[in-house]
Kinemage of the C-alpha trace (Angstrom):
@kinemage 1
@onewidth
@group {chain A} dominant
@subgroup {mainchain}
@vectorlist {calphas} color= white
{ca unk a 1} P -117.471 81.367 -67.835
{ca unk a 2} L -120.155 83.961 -66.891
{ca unk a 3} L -123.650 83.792 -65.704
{ca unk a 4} L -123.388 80.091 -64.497
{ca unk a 5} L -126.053 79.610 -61.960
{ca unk a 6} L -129.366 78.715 -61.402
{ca unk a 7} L -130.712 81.872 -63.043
{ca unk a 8} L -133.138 84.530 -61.818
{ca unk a 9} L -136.269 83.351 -60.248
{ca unk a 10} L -139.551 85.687 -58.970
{ca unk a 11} L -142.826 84.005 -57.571
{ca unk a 12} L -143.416 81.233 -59.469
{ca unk a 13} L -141.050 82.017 -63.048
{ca unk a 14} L -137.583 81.185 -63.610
{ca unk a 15} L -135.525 82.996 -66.685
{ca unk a 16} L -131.759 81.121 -67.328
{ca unk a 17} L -129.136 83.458 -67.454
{ca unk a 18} L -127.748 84.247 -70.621
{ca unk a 19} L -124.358 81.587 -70.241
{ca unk a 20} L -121.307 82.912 -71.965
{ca unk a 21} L -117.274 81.369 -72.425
{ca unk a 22} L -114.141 82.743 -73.211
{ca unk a 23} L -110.931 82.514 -73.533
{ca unk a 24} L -108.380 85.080 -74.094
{ca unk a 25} L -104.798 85.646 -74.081
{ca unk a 26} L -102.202 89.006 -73.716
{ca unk a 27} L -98.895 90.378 -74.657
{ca unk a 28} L -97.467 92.594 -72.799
{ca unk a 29} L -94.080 94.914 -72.960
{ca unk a 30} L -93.278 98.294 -71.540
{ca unk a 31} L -94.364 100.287 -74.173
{ca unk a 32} L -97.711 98.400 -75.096
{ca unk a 33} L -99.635 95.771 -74.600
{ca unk a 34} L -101.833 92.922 -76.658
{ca unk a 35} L -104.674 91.446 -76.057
{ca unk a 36} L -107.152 88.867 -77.672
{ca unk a 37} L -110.482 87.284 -76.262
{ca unk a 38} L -112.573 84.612 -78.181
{ca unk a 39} L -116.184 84.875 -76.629
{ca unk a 40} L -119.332 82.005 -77.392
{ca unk a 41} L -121.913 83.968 -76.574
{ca unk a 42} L -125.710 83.032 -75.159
{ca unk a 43} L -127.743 80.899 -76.889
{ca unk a 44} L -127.575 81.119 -80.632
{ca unk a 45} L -125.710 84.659 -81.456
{ca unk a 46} L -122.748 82.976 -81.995
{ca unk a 47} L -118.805 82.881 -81.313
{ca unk a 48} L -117.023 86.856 -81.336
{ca unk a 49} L -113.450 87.743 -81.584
{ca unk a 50} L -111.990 90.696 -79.766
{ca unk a 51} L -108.847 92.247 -80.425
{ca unk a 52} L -107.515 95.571 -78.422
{ca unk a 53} L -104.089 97.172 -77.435
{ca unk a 54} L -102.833 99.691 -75.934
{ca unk a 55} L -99.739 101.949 -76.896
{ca unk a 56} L -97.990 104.139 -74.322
{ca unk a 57} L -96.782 107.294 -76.078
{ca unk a 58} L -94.909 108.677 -73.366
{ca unk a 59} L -94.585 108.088 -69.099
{ca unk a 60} L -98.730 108.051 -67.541
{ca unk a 61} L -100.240 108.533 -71.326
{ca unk a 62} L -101.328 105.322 -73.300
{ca unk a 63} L -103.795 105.364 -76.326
{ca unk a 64} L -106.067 102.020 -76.624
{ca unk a 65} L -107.488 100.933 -79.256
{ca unk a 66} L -109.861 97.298 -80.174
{ca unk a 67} L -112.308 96.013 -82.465
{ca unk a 68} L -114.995 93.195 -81.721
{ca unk a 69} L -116.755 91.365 -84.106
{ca unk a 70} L -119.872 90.826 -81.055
{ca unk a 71} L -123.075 93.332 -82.403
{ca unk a 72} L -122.087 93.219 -86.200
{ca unk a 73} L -124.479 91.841 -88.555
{ca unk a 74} L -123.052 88.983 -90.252
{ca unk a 75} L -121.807 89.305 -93.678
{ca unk a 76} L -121.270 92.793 -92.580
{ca unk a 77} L -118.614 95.055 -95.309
{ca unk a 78} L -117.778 98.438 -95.623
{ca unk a 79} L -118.906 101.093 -93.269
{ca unk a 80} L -121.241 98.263 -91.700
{ca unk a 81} L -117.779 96.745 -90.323
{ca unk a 82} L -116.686 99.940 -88.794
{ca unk a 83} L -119.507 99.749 -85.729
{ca unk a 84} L -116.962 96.906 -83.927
{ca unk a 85} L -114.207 99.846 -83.427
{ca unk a 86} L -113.152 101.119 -80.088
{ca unk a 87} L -110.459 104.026 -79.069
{ca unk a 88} L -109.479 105.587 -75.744
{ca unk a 89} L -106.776 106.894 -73.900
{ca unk a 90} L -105.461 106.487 -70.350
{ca unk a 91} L -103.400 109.524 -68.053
{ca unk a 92} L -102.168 108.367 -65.064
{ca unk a 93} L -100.138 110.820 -62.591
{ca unk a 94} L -98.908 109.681 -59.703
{ca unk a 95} L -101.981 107.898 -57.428
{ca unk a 96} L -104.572 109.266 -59.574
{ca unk a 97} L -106.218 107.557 -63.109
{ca unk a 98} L -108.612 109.136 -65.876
{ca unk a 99} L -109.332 107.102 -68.779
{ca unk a 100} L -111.790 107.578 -71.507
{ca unk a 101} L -113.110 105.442 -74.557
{ca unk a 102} L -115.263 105.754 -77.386
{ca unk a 103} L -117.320 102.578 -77.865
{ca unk a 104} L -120.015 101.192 -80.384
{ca unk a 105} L -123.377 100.773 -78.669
{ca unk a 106} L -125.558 98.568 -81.040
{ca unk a 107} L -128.078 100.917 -82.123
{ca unk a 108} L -127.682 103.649 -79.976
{ca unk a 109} L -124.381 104.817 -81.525
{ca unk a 110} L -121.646 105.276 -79.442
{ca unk a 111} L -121.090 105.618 -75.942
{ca unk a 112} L -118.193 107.668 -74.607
{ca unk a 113} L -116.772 106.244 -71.608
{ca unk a 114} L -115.317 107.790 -68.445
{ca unk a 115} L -113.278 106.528 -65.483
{ca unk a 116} L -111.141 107.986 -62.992
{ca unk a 117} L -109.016 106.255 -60.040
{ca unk a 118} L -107.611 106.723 -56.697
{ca unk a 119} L -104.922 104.225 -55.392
{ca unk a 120} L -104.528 104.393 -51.458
């Protein structure tokens, strides 16, 4: 469950958060991993599936890869379909983490992700 709660209030208005569920499950092995998410989202857009994995190619690389069905226009075919795909890649040496991912944006495009991590 996210955004449960009382919702945002300033002087005298009140807006409800946007309440969202899900429920999800994962596979995971040493090489790879599975994972699958069913989301209701806020009021009226409807339920989305989301499917992603990840593949490691070789020790501290692993290539990810997903598709959601949240954004699309319904009835969408073709190269309409397309806009729910996701891909990244993750290098991890030693305590250090850099990870990247291309992902649609709505109607912005795409938006390439960044990340990097320290573990102490």
């Amino acid at each position: 469950m996210r955004n449960a709660g009382a919702g945002l209030k300033y002087s005298t208005q009140r807006t409800d958060l946007p309440l969202q569920l899900a429920a999800g499950g994962a596979w995971v092995s040493e090489r790879g991993a599975l994972g699958l998410d069913v989301v209701n989202g806020p009021r009226g857009s409807g339920t989305g599936v989301a499917l992603g994995g990840e593949y490691r190619v070789v020790k501290g690389f692993v290539f990810r890869a997903g598709y959601g069905t949240a954004g699309l226009i319904a009835g969408g075919s073709g190269f309409d379909a397309m806009r729910g795909l996701s891909f990244g890649l993750g290098l991890k040496y030693e305590r250090v983490a850099f990870d990247y991912a291309v992902t649609p944006s709505g109607d912005l495009g795409q938006a390439h992700r960044f990340g990097v991590g320290i573990r102490f």
